[in-house]
Structure formats: C-alpha cells, structure tokens
C-alpha positions in Angstrom: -0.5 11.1 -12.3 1.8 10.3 -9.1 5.2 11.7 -8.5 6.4 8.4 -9.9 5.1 9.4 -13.4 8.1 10.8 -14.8 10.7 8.3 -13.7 12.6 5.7 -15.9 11.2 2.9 -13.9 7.9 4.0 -12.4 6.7 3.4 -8.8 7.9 -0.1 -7.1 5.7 -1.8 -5.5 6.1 -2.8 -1.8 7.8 -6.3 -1.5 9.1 -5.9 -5.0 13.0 -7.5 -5.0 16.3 -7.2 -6.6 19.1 -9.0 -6.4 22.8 -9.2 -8.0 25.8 -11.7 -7.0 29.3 -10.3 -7.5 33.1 -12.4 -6.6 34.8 -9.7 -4.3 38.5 -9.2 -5.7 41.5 -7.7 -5.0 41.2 -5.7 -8.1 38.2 -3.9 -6.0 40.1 -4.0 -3.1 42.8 -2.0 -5.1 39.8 0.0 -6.5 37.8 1.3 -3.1 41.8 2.3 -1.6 42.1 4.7 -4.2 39.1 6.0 -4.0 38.8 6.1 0.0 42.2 5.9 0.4 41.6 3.6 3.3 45.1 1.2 3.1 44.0 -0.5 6.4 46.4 -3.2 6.5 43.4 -6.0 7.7 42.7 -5.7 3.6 45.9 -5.6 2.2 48.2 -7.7 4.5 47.9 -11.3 5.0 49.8 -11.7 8.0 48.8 -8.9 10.1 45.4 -9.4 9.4 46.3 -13.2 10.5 46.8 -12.0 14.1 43.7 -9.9 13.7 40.3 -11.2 15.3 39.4 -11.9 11.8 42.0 -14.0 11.2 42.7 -13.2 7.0 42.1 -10.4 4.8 38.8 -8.7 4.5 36.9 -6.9 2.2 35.9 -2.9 2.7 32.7 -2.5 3.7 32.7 0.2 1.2 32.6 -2.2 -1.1 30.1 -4.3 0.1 27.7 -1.0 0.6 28.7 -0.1 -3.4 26.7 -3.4 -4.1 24.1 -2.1 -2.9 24.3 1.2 -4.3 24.8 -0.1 -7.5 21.5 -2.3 -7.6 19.5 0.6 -6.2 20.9 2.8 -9.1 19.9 0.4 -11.9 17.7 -2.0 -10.9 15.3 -1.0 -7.6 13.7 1.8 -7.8 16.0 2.1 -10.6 17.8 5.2 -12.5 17.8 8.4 -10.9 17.5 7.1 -7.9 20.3 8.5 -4.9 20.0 7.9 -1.1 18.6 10.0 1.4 19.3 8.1 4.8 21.5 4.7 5.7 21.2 2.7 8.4 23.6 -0.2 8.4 25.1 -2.7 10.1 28.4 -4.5 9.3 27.4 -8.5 10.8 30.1 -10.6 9.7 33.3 -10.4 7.4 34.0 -11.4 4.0 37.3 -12.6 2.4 38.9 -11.2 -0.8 37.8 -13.7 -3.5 34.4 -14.7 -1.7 31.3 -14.7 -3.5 28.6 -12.3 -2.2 24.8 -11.4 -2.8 23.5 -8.2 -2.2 19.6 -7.9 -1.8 17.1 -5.1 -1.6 13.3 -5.1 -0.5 10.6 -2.4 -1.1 9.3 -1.7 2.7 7.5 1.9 1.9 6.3 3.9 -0.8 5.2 7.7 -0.9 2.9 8.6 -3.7 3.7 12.0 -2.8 7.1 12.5 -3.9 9.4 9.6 -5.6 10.7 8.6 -1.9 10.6 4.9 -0.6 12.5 2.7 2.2 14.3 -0.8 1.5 15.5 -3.2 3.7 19.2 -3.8 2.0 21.3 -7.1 3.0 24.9 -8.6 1.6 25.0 -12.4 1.6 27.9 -14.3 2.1 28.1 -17.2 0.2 27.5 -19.3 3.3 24.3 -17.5 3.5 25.2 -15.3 6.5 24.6 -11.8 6.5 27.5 -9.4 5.7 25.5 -6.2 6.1 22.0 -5.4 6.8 20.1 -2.7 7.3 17.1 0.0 5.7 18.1 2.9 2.9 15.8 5.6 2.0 16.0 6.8 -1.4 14.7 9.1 -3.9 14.2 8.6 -7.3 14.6 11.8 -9.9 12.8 12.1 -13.6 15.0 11.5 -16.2 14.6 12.7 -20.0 
C-alpha cells in the first residue's frame, strides 16, 4: 500500500500526459475580471491595447494558468489534487478568440506522500508557448 492507495486516480506514472484545448473568449475575459477584478484595459480595450507593445487585446494570464489548473484537478494526477508550489513563466501573448493547448507532464513522484512535480505549458495555436513552467501538487483521498 503507497500513499497513492486511497486516491481517485492512483499514482501517475512519470512521463504520463494530459492535455485539453480550449477557444479563449471574451465571455472568460468577462469571467476572470470578476473574479480578480483585474479591468486592465490591454484585455478589455481595443485601441489602447493597439498602442500597447502587444499591439491587440490579450488574454489574462489567469486564465491561461486556470487551464492548467483545471486539467490537473480532473485529469493529472486527477481529483483531490491542489498545488503546492508554481513556477511560471508568461512567454508570449494570446488574443481573445485564439485557440490554446494547455499540457502537463509527470516529472517526479513520491511514494511517500501523494506529492509529484509537472512540467505545465499553454500552446498557442501557432504552437508557441504561452506559459511554461513546473507545478508541485498534492493529491488528497477522496470517499
């Protein structure tokens, strides 16, 4: 018996993948600024974010870190599972109504305690990385 006994999904196996493709919106635009309350006009107003470096609208990075969060949470490791420790890096932007990938990778895990590391990336749909870095989670039994 392992400390991964008791959860939903067992333990994951180093190099296991998971993967989900979601069209960023203004509806989750609209969604992350009430939740964050971050109205920074670079996502919300065309023409200033024009003269921005960026040169158009861009997506919160919170929501570009919630894909993530959400494949951790139900697919790898799974249910139960919350982070520990982030480390990551915002690369590149992505526009309102572009199509991303968010990916994770098993790089560790304990057979101690229900803890492992991922190496986490957001995909543009040019294939250039949006974010990138490494999340520690743990996973917790559930009935």
């Amino acid at each position: 018996m392992t400390a991964w006994t008791s959860t939903r999904n067992s333990a994951p196996k180093i190099g296991d993948t998971a993967s989900r493709t979601h069209l960023i919106t203004q509806e989750d635009t609209e969604a992350w600024a009430r939740i964050s309350e971050d109205r920074n006009p670079l996502h919300f107003d065309e023409q200033a974010a024009a003269a921005s470096v960026f040169g158009h609208t861009v997506a919160h990075g919170g929501v570009l870190s919630g894909i993530i969060s959400g494949l951790i949470a139900q697919d790898l490791p799974g249910p139960g599972t919350v982070f520990l420790g982030v480390e990551w890096r915002f690369e590149k932007p992505v526009r309102i109504g572009e199509q991303v990938t968010g990916e994770v990778e098993v790089l560790e895990v304990r057979a101690d305690k229900p803890i492992c590391r991922l190496a986490t990336r957001v995909l543009r749909a040019d294939g250039i990385p949006a974010l990138t870095g490494t999340i520690r989670t743990y996973t917790s039994a559930l009935d």
